[in-house]
C-alpha positions as CSV (number, residue, x, y, z in Angstrom):
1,X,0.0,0.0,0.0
2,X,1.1,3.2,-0.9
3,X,1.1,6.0,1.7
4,X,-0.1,9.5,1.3
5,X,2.3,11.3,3.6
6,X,5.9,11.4,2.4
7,X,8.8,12.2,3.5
8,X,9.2,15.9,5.0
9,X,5.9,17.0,5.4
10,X,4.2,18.1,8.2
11,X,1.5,16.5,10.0
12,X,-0.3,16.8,13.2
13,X,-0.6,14.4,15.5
14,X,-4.5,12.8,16.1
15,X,-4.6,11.0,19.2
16,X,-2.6,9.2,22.1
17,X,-0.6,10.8,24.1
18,X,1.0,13.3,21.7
19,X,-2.7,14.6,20.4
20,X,-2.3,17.9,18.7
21,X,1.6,18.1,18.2
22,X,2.8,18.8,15.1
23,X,6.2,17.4,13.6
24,X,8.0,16.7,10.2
25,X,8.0,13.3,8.8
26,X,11.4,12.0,9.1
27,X,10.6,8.0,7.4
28,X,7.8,6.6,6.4
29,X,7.4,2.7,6.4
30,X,4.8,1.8,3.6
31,X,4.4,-2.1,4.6
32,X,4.3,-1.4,7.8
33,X,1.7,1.8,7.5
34,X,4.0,3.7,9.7
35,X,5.3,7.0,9.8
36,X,8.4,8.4,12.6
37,X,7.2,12.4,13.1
38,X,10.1,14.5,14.8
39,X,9.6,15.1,18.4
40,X,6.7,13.1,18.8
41,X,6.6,9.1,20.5
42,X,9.7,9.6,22.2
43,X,10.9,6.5,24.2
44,X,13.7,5.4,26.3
45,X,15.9,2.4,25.0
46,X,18.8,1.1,27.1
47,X,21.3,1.1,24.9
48,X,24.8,-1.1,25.7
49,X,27.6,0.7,24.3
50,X,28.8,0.3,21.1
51,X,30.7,2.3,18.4
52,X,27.8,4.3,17.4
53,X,27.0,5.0,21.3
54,X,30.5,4.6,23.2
55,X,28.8,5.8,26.4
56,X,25.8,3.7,26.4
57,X,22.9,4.0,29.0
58,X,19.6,5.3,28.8
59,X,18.7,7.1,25.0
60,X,15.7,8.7,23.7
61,X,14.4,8.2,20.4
62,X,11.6,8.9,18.0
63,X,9.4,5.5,17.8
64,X,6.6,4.8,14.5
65,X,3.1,6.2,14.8
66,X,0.5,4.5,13.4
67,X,-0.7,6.0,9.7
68,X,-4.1,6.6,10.4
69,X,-3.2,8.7,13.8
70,X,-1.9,11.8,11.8
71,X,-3.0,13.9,9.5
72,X,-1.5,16.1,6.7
73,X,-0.8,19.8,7.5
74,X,-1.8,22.0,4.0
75,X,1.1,24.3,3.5
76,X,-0.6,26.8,2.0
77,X,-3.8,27.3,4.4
78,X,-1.8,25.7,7.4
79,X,-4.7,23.5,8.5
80,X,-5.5,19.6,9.0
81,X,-6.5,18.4,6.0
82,X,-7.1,14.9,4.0
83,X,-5.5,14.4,0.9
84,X,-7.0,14.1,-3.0
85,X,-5.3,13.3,-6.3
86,X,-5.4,15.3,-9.8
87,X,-3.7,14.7,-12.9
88,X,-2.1,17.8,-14.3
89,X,-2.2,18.7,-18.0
90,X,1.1,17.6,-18.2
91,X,0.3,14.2,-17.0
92,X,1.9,14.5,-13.5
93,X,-0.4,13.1,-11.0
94,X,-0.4,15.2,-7.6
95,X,-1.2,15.6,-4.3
96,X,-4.3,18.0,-3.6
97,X,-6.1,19.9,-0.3
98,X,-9.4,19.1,0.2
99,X,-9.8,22.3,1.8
100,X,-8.4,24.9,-0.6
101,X,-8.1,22.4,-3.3
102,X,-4.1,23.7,-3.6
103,X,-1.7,21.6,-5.0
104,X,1.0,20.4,-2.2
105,X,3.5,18.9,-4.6
């Protein structure tokens, strides 16, 4: 399944316990329908030290949210909205609001 959020757009988060934060998409992960937002799901890991962590102990990282708990952020009207589809005249297909029926890509 192909997502609708991509990479480095922002969304805004719909429920749990980082309702109504917004972040930018840092991955997306199509098969799993997951997305990682920046600065929202944080967890602590116990990490054992290693190259990439000489010092080890207790990190904090962005965890995957769930694709249906966020929604798009319109860049041009700056509100939540869901996403349509339009095929250009040049035969590029893109990404529309629904609310002001702008073209995000």
């Amino acid at each position: 399944m192909s997502l609708r959020i991509k990479k480095g757009d922002t969304v805004l988060i719909l429920s749990g316990k980082d309702r109504d934060k917004k972040g930018r998409v840092l991955t997306t992960m199509p098969k799993k329908e997951q997305v990682v937002v920046e600065g929202v799901n944080i967890i602590k890991k116990h990490q054992k030290p290693s190259r990439k962590y000489p010092q080890g102990g207790i990190i904090e990282k962005e965890f995957p949210v769930h694709i249906s708990k966020v929604m798009l952020l319109c860049p041009k009207c700056d509100k939540p909205t869901r996403i349509g589809a339009r095929i250009l005249e040049d035969a590029r297909k893109v990404r529309i609001c629904k609310k002001c029926k702008e073209v995000i890509d």
